[in-house]
C-alpha positions as CSV (number, residue, x, y, z in Angstrom):
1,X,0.0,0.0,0.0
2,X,1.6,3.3,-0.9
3,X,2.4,6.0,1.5
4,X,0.3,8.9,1.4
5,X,-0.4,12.3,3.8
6,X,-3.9,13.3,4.7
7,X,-3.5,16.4,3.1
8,X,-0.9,17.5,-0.1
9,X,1.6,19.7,1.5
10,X,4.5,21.7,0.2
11,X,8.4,21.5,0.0
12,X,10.7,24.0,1.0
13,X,11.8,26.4,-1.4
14,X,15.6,26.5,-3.0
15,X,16.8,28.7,-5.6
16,X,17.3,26.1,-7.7
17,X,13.7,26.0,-8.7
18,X,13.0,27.1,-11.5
19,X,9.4,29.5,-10.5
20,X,8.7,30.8,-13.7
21,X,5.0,31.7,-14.4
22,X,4.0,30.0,-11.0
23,X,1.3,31.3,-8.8
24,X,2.4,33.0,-5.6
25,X,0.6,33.5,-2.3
26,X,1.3,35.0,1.6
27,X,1.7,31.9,3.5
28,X,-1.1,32.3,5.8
29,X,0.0,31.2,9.5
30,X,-3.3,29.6,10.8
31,X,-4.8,26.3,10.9
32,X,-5.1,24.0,7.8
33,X,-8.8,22.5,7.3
34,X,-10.1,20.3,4.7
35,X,-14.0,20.6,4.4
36,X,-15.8,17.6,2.6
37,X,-18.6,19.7,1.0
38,X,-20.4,18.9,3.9
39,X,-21.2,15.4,3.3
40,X,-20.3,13.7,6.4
41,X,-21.9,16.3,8.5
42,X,-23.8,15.1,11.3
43,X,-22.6,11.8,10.8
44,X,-20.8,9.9,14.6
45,X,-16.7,10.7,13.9
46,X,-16.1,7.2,14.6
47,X,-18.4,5.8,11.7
48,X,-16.6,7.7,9.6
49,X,-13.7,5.9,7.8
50,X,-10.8,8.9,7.2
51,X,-11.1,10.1,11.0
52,X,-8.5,9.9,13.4
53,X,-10.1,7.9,16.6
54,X,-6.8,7.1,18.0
55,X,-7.1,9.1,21.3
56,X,-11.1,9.4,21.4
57,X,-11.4,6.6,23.9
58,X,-10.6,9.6,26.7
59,X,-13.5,11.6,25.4
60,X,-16.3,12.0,27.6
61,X,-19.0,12.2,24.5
62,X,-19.1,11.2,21.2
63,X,-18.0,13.3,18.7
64,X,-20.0,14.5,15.6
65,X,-18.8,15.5,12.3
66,X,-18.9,18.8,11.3
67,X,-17.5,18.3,7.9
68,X,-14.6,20.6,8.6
69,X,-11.2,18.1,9.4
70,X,-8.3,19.1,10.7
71,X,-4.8,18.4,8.5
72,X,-4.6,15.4,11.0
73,X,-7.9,14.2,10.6
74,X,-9.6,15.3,13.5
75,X,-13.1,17.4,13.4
76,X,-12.9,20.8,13.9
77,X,-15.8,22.3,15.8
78,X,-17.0,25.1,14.1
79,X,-20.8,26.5,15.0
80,X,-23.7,25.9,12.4
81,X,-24.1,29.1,11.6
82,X,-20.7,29.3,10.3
83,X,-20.5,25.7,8.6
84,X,-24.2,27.1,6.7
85,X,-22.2,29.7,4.5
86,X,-19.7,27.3,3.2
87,X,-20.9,26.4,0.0
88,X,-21.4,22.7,-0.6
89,X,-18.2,22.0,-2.4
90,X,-15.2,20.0,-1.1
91,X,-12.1,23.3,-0.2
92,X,-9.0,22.8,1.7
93,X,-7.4,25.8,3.1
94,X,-6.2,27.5,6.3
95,X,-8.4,28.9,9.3
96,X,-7.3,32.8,9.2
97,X,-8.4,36.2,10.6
98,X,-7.0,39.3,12.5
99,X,-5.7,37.2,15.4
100,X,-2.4,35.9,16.3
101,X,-1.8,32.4,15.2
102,X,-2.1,31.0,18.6
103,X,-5.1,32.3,19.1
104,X,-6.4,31.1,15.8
105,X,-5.1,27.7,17.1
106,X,-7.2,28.3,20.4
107,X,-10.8,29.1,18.9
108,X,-10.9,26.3,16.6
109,X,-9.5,23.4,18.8
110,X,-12.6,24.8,21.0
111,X,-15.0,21.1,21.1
112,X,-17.8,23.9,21.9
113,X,-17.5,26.5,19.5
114,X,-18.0,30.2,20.8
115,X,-18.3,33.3,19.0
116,X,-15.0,34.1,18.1
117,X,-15.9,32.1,14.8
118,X,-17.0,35.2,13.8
119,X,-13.3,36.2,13.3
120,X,-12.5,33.3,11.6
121,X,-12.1,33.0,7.7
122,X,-11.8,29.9,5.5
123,X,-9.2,31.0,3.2
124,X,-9.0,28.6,0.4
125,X,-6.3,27.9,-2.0
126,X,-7.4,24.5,-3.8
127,X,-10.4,22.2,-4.4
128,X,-9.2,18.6,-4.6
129,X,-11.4,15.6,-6.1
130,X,-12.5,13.4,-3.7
131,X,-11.0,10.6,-5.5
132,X,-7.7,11.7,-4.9
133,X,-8.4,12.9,-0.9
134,X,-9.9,9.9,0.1
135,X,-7.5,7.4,-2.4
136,X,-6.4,4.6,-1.0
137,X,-3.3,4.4,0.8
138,X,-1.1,4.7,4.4
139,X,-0.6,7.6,6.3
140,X,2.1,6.9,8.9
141,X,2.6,10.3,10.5
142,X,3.5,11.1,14.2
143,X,0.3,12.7,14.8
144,X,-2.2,10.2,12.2
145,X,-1.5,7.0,11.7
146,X,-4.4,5.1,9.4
147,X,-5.0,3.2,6.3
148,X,-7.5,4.5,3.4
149,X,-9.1,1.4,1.5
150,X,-12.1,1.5,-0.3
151,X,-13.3,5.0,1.1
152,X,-14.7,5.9,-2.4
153,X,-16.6,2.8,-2.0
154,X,-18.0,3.8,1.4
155,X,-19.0,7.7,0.2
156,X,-20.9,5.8,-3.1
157,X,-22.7,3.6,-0.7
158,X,-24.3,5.8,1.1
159,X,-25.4,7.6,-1.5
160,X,-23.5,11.4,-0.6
161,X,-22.6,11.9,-3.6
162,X,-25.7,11.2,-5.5
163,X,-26.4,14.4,-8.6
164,X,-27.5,17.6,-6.8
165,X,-25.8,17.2,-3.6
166,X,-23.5,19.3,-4.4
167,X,-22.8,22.8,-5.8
168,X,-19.9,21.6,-7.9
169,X,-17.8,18.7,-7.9
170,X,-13.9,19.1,-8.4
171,X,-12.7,16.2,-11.1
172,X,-9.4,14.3,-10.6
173,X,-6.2,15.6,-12.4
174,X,-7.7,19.3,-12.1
175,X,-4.5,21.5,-13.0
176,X,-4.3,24.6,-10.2
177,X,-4.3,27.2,-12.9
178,X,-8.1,26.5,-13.3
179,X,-8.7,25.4,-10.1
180,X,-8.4,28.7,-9.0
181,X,-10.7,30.1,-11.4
182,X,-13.3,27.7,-10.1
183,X,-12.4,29.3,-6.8
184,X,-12.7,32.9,-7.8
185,X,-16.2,31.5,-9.4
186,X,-17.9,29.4,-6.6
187,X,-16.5,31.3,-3.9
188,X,-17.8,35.1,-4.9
189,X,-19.4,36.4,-1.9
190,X,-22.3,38.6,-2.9
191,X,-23.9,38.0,0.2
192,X,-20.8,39.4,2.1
193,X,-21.2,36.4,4.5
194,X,-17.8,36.8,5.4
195,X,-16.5,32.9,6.2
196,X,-15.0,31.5,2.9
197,X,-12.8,33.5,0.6
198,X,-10.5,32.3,-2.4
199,X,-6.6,32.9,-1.6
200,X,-5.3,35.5,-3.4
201,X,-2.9,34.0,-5.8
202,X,-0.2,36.1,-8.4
203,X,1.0,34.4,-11.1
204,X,4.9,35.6,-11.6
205,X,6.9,36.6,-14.8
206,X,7.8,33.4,-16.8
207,X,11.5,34.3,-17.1
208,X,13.4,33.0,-14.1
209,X,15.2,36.1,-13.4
210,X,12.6,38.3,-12.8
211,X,10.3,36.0,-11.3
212,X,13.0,35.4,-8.7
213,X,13.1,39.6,-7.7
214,X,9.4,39.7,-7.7
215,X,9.3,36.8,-5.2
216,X,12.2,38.2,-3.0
217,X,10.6,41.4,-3.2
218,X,7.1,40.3,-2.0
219,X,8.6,37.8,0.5
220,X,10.8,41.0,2.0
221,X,7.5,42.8,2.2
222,X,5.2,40.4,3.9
223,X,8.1,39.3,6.3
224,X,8.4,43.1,7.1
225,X,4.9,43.4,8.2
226,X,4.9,40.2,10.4
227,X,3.9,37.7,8.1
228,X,4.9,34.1,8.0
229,X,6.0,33.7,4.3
230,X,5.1,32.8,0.6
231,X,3.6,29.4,-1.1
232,X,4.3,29.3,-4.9
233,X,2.4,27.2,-7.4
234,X,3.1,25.5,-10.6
235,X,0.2,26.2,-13.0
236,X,0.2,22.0,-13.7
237,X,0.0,21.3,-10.0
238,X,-2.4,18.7,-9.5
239,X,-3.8,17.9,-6.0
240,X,-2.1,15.2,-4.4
241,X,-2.2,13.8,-0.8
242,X,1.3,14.0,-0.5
243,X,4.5,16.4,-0.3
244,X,5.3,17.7,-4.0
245,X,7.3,19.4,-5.2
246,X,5.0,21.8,-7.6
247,X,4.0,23.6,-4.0
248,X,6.9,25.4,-2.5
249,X,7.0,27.2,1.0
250,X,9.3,30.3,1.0
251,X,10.6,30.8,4.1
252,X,11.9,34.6,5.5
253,X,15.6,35.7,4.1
254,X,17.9,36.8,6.0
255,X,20.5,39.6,4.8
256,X,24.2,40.5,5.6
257,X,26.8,42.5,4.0
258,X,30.1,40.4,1.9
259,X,33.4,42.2,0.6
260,X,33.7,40.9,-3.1
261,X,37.3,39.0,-3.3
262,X,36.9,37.7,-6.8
263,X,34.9,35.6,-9.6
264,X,34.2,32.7,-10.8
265,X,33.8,32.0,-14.9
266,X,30.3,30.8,-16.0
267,X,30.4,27.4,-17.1
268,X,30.1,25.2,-20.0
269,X,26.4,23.4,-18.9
270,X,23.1,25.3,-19.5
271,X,23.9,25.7,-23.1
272,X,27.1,27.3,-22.2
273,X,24.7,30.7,-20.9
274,X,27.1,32.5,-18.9
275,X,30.3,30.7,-20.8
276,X,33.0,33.5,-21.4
277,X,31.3,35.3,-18.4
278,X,31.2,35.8,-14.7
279,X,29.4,32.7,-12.9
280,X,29.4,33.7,-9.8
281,X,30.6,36.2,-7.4
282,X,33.3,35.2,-4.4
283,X,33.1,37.3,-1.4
284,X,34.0,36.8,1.7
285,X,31.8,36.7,5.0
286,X,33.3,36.9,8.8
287,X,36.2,34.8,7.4
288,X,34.2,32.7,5.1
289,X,34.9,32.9,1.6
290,X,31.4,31.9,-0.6
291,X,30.0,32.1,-4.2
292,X,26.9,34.4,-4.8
293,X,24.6,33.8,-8.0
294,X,21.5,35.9,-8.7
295,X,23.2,37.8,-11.5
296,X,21.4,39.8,-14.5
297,X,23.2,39.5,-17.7
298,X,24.6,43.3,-17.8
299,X,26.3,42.8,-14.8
300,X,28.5,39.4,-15.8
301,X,30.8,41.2,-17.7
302,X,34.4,40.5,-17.2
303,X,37.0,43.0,-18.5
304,X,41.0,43.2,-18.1
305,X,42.5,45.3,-15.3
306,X,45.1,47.2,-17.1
307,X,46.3,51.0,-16.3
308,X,47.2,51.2,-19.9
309,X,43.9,50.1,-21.7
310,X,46.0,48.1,-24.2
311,X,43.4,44.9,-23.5
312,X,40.7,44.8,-24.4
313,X,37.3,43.2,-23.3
314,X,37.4,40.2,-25.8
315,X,40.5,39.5,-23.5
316,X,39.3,38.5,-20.8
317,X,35.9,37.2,-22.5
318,X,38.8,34.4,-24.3
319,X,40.3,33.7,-20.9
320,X,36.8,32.9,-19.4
321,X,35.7,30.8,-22.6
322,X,39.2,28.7,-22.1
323,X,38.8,28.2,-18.1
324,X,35.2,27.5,-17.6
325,X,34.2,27.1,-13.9
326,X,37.6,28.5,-12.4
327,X,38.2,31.5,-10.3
328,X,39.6,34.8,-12.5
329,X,43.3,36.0,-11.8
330,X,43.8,39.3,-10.0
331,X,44.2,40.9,-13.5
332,X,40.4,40.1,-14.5
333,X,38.1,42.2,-12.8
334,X,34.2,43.1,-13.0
335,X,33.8,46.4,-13.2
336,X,30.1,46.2,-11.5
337,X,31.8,44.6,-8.7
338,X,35.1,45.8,-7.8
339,X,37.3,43.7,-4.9
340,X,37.1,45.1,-2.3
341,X,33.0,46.7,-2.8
342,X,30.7,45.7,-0.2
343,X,27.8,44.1,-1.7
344,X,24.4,42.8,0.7
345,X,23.0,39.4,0.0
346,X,20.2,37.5,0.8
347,X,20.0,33.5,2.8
348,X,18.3,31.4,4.1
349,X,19.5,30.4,7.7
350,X,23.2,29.0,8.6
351,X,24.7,25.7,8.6
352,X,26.4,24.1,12.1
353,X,29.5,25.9,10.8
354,X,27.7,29.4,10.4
355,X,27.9,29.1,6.3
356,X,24.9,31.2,5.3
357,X,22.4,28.7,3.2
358,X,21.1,29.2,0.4
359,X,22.9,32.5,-0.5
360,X,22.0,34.7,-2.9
361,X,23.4,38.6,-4.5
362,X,20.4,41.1,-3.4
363,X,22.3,44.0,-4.2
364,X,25.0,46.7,-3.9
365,X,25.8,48.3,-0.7
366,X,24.9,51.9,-1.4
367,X,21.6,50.8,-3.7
368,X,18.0,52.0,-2.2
């Protein structure tokens, strides 16, 4: 039986991937729910095939399905007036509002729901088949441990799928570009009931390079304002209980100042892009010496360092073709990026040796 996760989650972000054209959101720090369209609500949670039962022998009552499920398969409580304005479609997104997280966390582990629902909104960022939440399959997580067999077969017996029981039913292989069109659609809110909204999702420039700044750019900004991160989307994503790798989870960036020491010349692979060009920058970092990519075009240039201009730039352009992947004598310089220039880039935590991770050129030291 394969392995599976209740829910699809993300990977971490690298910037190795290539982002191009995909859909980028704020990472909303809340709590993740998965609402069944309503279906099971009602129902006893321990009828109820998908639902985690492992520690409901300690409950004093049993426990009723609300149709809203927690990322671990447990119900979340919410009141019926709230659970009335979700439209009868299955949604999985994150519990959010104007509250801190941990008080988001509070109100809806509540078993009796009070009326701080009313701050609570279903923000939702997919709307995944119910052949492919409830395939079959082992989840062997810490917190929910369970096997799905034949759930498609329970749902069809009982008849809560039958035609007309629901407002729309997502198909199988759904690609997230127009799933979130059917979100925007089904999830308009002309009677401002407030409880279910579609994620905002923006879909970045399809060249690498500038799809890069704009996420850095947005990530600095929500980070600045207290906000948890980014989630990035590939158009083709296609729901999946599992961790892929066409959902990405951009963590905050750090940023600290480098003195440029040198360069490296761009290499042979990738079609030979950056071949007879810088690669990447060397600096070095509280006695660490490091390579920096992140580089637009107009600033690879290598030229020779000569007082009496008798080289030229084809010079050191030949020297760079010949030595592919090696680091340019003292008499090649960039003149962007002069030894000894400060320059401020960007990471992504440290390693046990305190090697920034992840490191990337944000810019010069003097730039706004």
């Amino acid at each position: 039986m394969p392995n599976r996760e209740f829910l699809m989650l993300a990977h971490k972000y690298l910037p190795k991937h290539r982002i191009g054209g995909w859909f980028m959101s704020e990472k909303l720090d809340g709590r993740r729910m998965y609402w069944d369209g309503g279906i099971t609500r009602g129902m006893p949670k321990s009828i109820i095939p998908w639902a985690n039962t492992a520690k409901d022998d300690r409950l004093l009552k049993e426990q009723i399905s609300t149709g809203l499920w927690s990322r671990y398969g447990n119900v979340i409580h919410a009141p019926d007036w709230w659970l009335d304005k979700l439209p009868r479609i299955p949604l999985d997104g994150e519990a959010w509002g104007p509250l801190a997280r941990q008080d988001i966390m509070s109100i809806t582990a509540q078993h009796e729901p009070d009326a701080r629902w009313e701050l609570i909104i279903f923000c939702c960022f997919d709307m995944p088949a119910y052949e492919s939440v409830f395939a079959d399959g082992r989840i062997n997580n810490p917190n929910f441990k369970k096997r799905f067999q034949g759930i498609m077969g329970w749902i069809q017996e009982r008849g809560l799928l039958v035609e007309g029981s629901l407002d729309y039913r997502p198909k199988p292989d759904t690609r997230f570009e127009s799933t979130y069109f059917l979100l925007r659609k089904y999830l308009a809110d002309p009677s401002g009931c407030g409880v279910v909204c579609a994620h905002k999702q923006i879909q970045l420039p399809f060249h690498t390079d500038p799809a890069i700044k704009m996420l850095e750019d947005e990530a600095e900004r929500v980070t600045a304002r207290g906000g948890e991160g980014l989630v990035v989307r590939a158009p083709g994503c296609v729901w999946t209980p599992k961790r892929v790798r066409s959902v990405l989870k951009v963590k905050p960036l750090d940023d600290a100042e480098g003195i440029v020491v040198g360069y490296t010349t761009g290499r042979i692979g990738k079609e030979g892009k950056h071949l007879g060009r810088m690669g990447a920058l060397i600096i070095e970092y509280q006695g660490i010496r490091m390579e920096l990519a992140g580089f637009k075009d107009s600033e690879r240039t290598l030229m020779i360092d000569d007082d009496s201009q008798m080289y030229t730039y084809g010079g050191a352009r030949i020297w760079a073709e010949n030595h592919p992947g090696e680091e340019c004598p003292d008499w090649i310089v960039n003149p962007h990026f002069p030894r000894g220039s400060l320059v401020t880039f960007k990471y992504r935590g440290t390693s046990k040796d305190g090697v920034p991770q992840e490191a990337r050129y944000w810019r010069k030291r003097n730039e706004a």
